[in-house]
C-alpha angles and dihedrals in degrees: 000000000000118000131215123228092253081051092053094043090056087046087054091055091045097056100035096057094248086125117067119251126222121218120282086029107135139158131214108211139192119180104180133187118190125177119174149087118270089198121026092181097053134084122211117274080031107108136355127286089040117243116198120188124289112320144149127257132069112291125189092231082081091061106089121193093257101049117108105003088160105046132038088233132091095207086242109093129105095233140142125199099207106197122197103199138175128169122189130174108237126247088256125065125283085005121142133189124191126159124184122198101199120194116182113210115205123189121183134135085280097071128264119314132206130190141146116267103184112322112180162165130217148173126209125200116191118212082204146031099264117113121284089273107053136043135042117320148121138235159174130225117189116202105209088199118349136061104167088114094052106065137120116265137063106221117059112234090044089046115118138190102052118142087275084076094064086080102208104006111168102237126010094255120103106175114204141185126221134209112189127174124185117194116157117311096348141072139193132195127175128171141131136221137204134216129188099251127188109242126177122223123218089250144322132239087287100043095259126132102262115200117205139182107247127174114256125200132205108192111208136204155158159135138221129193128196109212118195097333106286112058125055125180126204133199129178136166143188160185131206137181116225103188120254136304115260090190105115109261094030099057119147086002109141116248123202158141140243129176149131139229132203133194126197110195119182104181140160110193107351130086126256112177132104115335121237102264090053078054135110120227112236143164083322131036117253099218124210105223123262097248117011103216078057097048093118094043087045090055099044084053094059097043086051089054080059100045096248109102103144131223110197117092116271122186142159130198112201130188118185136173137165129192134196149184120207125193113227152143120299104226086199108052129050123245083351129127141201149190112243119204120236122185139167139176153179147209120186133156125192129195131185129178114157115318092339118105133176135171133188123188134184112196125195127185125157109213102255088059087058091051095041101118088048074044109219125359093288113037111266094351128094130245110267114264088243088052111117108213134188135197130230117255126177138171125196137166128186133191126201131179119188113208106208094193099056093018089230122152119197115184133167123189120182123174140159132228136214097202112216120244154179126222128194141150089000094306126107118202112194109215111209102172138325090311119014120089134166121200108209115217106273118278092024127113127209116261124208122286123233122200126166134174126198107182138161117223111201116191112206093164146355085266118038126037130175122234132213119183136163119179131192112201126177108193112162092180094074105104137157142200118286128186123203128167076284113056137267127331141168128252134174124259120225095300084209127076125179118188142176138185154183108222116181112174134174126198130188 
């Protein structure tokens, strides 16, 4: 969203404190600055995404396949989360009352951008006399114009049933409404939330294909359970409504998507439960880390700043999968339609003694997982039957040590990718997300993909910390466009990138 000048002042106001703020009002800040080269062997125009000489300012060639599985966010971005927030007990016993009002600020080389990231409103009731935050009870909380933070999944990038499944909704807002109820070991939640979708008639008064705005719905639920202490186990479900097929045969006909996801946690000493971004924000912000692959150094950083870094071995062991069916188009069969299957899942192990961190993870998507919002290759319509398809696989492993003496923090994380992929007629596309495809020259298959970081955290202070990388990726499946006298071909890119960067961030 585009601001006015008026609308910028009062930011400005806002953000620099000239507005009075009431208690429990708090911001989450990142200021980034960011100066390097994501790809020292490329020319501009070169690759894609492009990749200019040495500048400042954040690029997506840093990103690599295995950063930030667990959050929607690189850690790069100059961004501030300003929460408007006010608890209040009720006027009948063990009745609570809290609101948020949560404004994400965006600031890239397109502009400032505002948007919604979870505002809400919510009443508590306590089956007992503890404070609002502890103890048995049940809720609801009520978003007034974002659930982004209310979806199926635990892990990030296997997460479903965000606002991007609701395909052609009119606005980018899906409001939504939560039950949650919290009694010993387990909790419950169930809710629902609607979006404005594009849906095509069969015809208007004229004959004519007529598309209106219909309400669409996503119903929402799920349970989790704490055994002994150290396993949990999760399990969630949903359906949602995608508006309706505009293929011939199929017109006016309802799509939509129903699944499940299960997580299985066994942990001594660490915290599984939702990660940041499936969070509320409440009387403190809930961060994501600076980096991801350094979420646990940053963390003990930051425990070590507060005298508490602890010595004794922590550790988690998550296994996570989601499966869906999603109703489409049948490309076979004439006015037909099918249910194609859609699964993730995830292995990933964490370990923490002292200022030593690690992480392995093991990462699984078939390729129509990775297209569900699309949902499906092409749009509303399954893959043929004669199409070949693979499913992503990656491995990565990462390794931190937190000096506290010199607060300096050295990782590595290195990692390979199976792209997916889809082959048909001689010719393999590799699928890397929603929108970026590369068609490999005809005859030819994708080979695996090798990425590896080395970097240096330095700490000066609990709130700013300077940042060296260098990465090395081969990837051999990038290509582009060629002419000669004959026509258009593919050839391959420069399968190796090299890049560095300067990376200084303050958080507060």
């Amino acid at each position: 969203m585009r601001l006015t000048g008026l609308q910028l002042g009062l930011c400005g106001l806002l953000l620099a404190g000239a507005l009075p703020a009431r208690a429990g009002d708090f911001m989450d800040t990142r200021v980034t600055w960011t100066f390097g080269d994501d790809n020292f062997l490329a020319d501009a125009g070169e690759q894609i995404p492009d990749t200019p000489y040495a500048s400042i300012g954040d690029r997506q060639g840093y990103e690599l396949f295995m950063d930030n599985i667990d959050s929607r966010y690189s850690g790069r971005e100059n961004q501030t989360h300003l929460v408007m927030y006010k608890h209040l007990d009720g006027f009948f016993p063990r009745l609570s009352t809290d609101a948020g009002v949560v404004l994400q600020f965006d600031i890239s080389d397109d502009g400032l951008d505002i948007r919604d990231d979870g505002t809400y409103l919510r009443i508590r009731y306590g089956f007992d006399d503890l404070p609002e935050t502890e103890g048995d009870g049940m809720a609801v909380v009520f978003f007034p114009f974002d659930t982004e933070r209310f979806r199926m999944g635990y892990l990030w990038d296997i997460s479903w049933g965000g606002g991007g499944l609701f395909t052609n909704k009119r606005n980018g807002f899906a409001p939504g409404l939560k039950l949650e109820f919290d009694v010993g070991p387990a909790d419950w939640f169930v809710g629902f939330k609607t979006a404005q979708v594009s849906e095509q008639r069969q015809t208007d008064v004229e004959g004519e294909p007529l598309n209106v705005q219909e309400t669409n719905y996503g119903f929402l639920a799920g349970a989790g359970f704490d055994i002994g202490g150290m396993f949990r186990i999760d399990l969630s479900g949903g359906y949602f409504q995608q508006g309706t097929f505009d293929q011939p045969g199929l017109v006016g006909e309802p799509v939509y998507t129903g699944g499940g996801s299960l997580r299985l946690a066994l942990h001594d000493g660490m915290d599984v439960g939702p990660g940041a971004d499936f969070r509320l924000y409440r009387n403190e912000p809930y961060a994501v880390e600076a980096l991801a692959e350094e979420s646990l150094a940053a963390a003990a950083a930051s425990a070590a700043a507060a005298g508490e870094l602890p010595s004794e071995l922590a550790w988690a062991v998550t296994l996570e999968g989601s499966i869906l069916g999603q109703h489409v188009a049948d490309i076979d069969t004439f006015g037909r339609s099918v249910i194609q299957p859609a699964y993730a899942a995830a292995l990933q192990g964490k370990l923490k003694y002292d200022g030593f961190s690690a992480n392995v993870t093991a990462f699984f998507r078939n390729l129509e997982f990775i297209l569900h919002n699309v949902p499906s290759f092409s749009p509303f319509v399954a893959i043929q039957g004669e199409a070949e398809t693979q499913p992503e696989f990656f491995a990565a492993a990462s390794v931190n040590y937190f000096f506290e003496s010199t607060r300096l923090t050295p990782s590595l994380i290195a990692g390979v990718q199976i792209p997916a992929t889809l082959q048909s007629g001689g010719t393999t596309v590799v699928v890397r997300d929603e929108e970026t495809r590369d068609i490999l020259p005809s005859g030819d298959d994708s080979v695996p993909i090798f990425s590896t970081r080395a970097s240096l955290r330095w700490d000066l202070s609990e709130i700013l910390s300077v940042y060296a990388m260098v990465q090395y990726v081969r990837d051999e499946n990038a290509t582009r466009l060629s002419r000669d006298d004959y026509g258009t071909f593919r050839v391959y890119r420069r399968a190796d990138q090299l890049g560095v960067a300067i990376i200084t961030q303050a958080r507060f």
